[in-house]
C-alpha positions in Angstrom: -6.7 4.9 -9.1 -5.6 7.8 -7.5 -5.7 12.0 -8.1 -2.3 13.6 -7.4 -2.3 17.2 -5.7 -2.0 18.6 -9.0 -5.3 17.0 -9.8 -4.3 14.8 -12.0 -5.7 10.7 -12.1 -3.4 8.0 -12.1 -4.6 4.3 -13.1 -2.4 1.1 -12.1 -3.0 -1.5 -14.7 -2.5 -5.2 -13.4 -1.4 -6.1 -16.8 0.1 -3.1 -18.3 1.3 -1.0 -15.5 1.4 3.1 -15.1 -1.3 4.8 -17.1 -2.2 9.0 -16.7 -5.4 10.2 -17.7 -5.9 13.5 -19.4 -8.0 15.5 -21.5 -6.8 17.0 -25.0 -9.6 18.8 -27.5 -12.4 17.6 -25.5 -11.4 13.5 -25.3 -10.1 11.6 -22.8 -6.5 10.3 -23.3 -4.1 8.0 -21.3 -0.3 8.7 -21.7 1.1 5.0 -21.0 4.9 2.9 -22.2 3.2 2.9 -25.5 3.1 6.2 -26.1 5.4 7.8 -23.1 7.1 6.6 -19.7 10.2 5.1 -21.6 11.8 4.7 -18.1 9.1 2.6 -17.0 10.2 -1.0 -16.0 7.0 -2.4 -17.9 8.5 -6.0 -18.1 9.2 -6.6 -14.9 6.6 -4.0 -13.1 3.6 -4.5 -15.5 1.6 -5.7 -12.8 0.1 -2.6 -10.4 -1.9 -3.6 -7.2 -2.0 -0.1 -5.4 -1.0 3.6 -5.6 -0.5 6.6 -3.5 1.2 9.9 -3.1 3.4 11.0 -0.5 3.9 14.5 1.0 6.8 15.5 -1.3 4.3 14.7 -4.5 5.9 11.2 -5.7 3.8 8.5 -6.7 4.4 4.8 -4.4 3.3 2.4 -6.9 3.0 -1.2 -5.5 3.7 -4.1 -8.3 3.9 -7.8 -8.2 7.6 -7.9 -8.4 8.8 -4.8 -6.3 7.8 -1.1 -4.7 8.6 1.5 -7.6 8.8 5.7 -6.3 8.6 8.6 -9.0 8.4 11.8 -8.8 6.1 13.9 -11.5 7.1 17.0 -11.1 8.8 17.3 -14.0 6.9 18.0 -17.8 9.2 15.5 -19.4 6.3 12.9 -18.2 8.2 10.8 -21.6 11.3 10.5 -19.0 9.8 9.5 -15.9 12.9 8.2 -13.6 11.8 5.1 -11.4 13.3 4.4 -8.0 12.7 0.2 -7.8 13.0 -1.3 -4.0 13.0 -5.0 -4.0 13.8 -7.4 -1.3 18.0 -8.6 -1.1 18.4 -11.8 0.4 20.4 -11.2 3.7 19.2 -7.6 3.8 17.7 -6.8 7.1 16.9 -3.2 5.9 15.4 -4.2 2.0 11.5 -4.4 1.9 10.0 -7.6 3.0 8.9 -9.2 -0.3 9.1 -8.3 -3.6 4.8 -8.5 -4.1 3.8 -5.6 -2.2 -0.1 -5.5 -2.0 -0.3 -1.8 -0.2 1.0 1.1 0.5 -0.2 3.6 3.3 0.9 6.9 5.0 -0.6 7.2 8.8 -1.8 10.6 10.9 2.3 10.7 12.0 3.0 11.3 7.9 5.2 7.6 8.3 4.9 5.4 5.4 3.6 1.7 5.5 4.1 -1.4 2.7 2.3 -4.9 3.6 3.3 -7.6 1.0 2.3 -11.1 0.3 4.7 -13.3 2.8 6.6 -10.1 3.9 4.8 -8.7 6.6 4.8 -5.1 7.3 7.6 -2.5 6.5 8.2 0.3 7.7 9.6 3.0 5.2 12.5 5.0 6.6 14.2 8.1 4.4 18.2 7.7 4.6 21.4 9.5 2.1 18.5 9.6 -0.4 17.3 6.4 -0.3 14.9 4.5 1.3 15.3 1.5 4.1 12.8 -0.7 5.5 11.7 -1.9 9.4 9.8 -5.1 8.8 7.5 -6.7 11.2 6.5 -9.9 10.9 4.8 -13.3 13.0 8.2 -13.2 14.7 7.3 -9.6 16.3 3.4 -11.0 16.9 2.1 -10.8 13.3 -0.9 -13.6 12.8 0.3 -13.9 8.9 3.2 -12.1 7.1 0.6 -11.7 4.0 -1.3 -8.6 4.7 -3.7 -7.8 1.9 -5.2 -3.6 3.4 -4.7 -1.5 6.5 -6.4 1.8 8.2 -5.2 3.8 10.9 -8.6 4.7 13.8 -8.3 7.2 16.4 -6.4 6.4 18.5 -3.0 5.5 16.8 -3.8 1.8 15.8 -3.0 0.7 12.8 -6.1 -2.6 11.6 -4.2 -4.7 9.4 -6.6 -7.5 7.4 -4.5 -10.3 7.1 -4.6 -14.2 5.5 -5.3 -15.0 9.3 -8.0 -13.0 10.3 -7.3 -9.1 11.6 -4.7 -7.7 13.3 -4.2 -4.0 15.0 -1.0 -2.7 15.4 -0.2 -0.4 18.1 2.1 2.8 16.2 3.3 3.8 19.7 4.9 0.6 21.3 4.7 -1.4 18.0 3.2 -4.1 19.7 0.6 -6.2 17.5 -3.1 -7.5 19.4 -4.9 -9.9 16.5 -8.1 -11.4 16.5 -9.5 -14.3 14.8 -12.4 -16.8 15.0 -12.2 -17.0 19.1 -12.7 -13.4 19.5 -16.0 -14.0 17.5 -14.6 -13.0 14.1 -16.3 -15.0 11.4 -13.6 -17.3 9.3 -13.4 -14.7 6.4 -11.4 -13.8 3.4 -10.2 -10.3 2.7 -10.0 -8.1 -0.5 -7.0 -6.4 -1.4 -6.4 -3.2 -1.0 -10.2 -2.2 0.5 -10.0 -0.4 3.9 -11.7 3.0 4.5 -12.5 5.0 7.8 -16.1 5.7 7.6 -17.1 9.3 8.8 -18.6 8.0 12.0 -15.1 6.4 12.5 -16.4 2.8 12.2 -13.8 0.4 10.0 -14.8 -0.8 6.8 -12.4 -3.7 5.0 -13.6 -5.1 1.7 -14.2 -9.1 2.0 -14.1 -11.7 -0.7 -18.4 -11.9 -0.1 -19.5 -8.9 1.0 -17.8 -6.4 3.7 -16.9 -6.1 7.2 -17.6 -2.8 9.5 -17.1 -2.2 13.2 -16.2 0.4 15.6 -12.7 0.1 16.8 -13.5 2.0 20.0 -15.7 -1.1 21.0 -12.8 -3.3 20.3 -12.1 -4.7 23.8 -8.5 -6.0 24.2 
C-alpha cells in the first residue's frame, strides 16, 4: 500500500494486481481491471509484492513475473499505459529476475530492485527506457534472493537476504555481509519489511518476530 503525492492510496493485490482507492458520495471505492486499467497486464502481472513512487510521480510496481512503471498523471486512469521490464536471457543490461520482491529509491534519488535469484539492480534512465546494473554473489553478494533493504546514515545500503544480512556500500559498491559468525542468530526474513526507526536504529521484519540494531555499532 502506498499514497502518491497527489494523495491518493494505491493497493497491490497478490492475486489480482493494481487496485486505487477512492471515495465517491461518502463510500469507499476501488477502481481495479474489472472496472478500469484496461492496459493492465492482469494475466501475467496479477501477482503485486511491492510499490513505490519515484520523483517524476510514476508508480514501480514489483510483480511475480516482472517490474511494471506507470505514470498517473493522466485522468484517463481507464487507459493506464504500462512500461513491463523483464529479464532477456543474454542481456547484461535487463533486470536480474523476472520476481522482483522490492523496489527502493536511496538519499542520492537512485533507484534499487532486489529479486528472488537476481540479486540487486541497479535502475539506470537511458533514450527513455530503463537499463539495469546487477550485483550479485559474483560481486560479494551472500544470496542473489534479497527479500527488503534500507539505506542508514552513512550511505549503506542493509540488504536482508536468504543468507543472513548484507550492507552494501553506495560509494565503492563493495558488499560486507554478516551471518551466524558475526553473532547473527540463523533467521528468516519477511518480505518487503525494512524501516529506519527515528533514533536511526534498523528494523527488518522476520518470519517470528523482528530484528533491530544500530548500524553505527556495526563494526566491520
Amino acid at each position: 500500500i502506498i499514497e502518491d503525492s497527489k494523495g491518493r492510496i494505491w493497493v497491490g493485490n497478490y492475486g489480482s494486481g493494481l487496485n486505487l482507492v477512492y471515495e465517491e458520495n461518502g463510500e469507499t471505492k476501488f477502481r481495479n481491471t474489472n472496472n478500469s486499467f484496461k492496459e493492465y497486464p492482469l494475466f501475467s502481472n496479477n501477482k503485486v509484492r511491492h510499490m513505490f513512487e519515484d520523483l517524476k510521480g510514476r508508480i514501480w510496481i514489483a510483480t511475480t513475473n516482472g517490474l511494471l512503471i506507470t505514470d498517473p498523471k493522466s485522468d484517463n486512469l481507464d487507459h493506464l499505459k504500462f512500461e513491463i521490464y523483464r529479464k532477456i536471457a543474454n542481456d547484461a543490461a535487463s533486470i536480474g529476475s523476472n520476481d522482483v520482491l522490492f523496489t527502493y529509491k536511496d538519499s542520492r534519488d537512485d533507484i534499487w530492485v532486489s529479486s528472488a535469484g537476481g540479486g540487486l539492480s541497479r535502475a539506470i534512465e537511458k533514450e527513455k527506457t530503463i537499463k539495469f546494473k546487477t550485483f550479485t554473489t559474483r560481486d560479494g553478494l551472500p544470496s542473489d534472493f534479497i527479500l527488503s533493504m534500507i539505506e542508514d546514515n552513512d550511505e549503506n545500503l542493509w540488504l536482508t537476504t536468504e543468507n543472513g544480512i548484507s550492507k552494501f556500500n553506495l560509494n565503492t559498491y563493495n558488499f560486507r555481509n554478516f551471518d551466524n559468525y558475526d553473532g547473527l542468530n540463523k533467521i528468516s526474513f519477511s518480505e518487503s519489511s525494512s524501516i529506519k526507526l527515528p533514533n536511526n536504529k534498523l528494523l527488518f521484519g522476520c518470519l517470528k518476530g523482528y530484528l533491530v540494531f544500530n548500524p553505527e555499532q556495526v563494526k566491520n
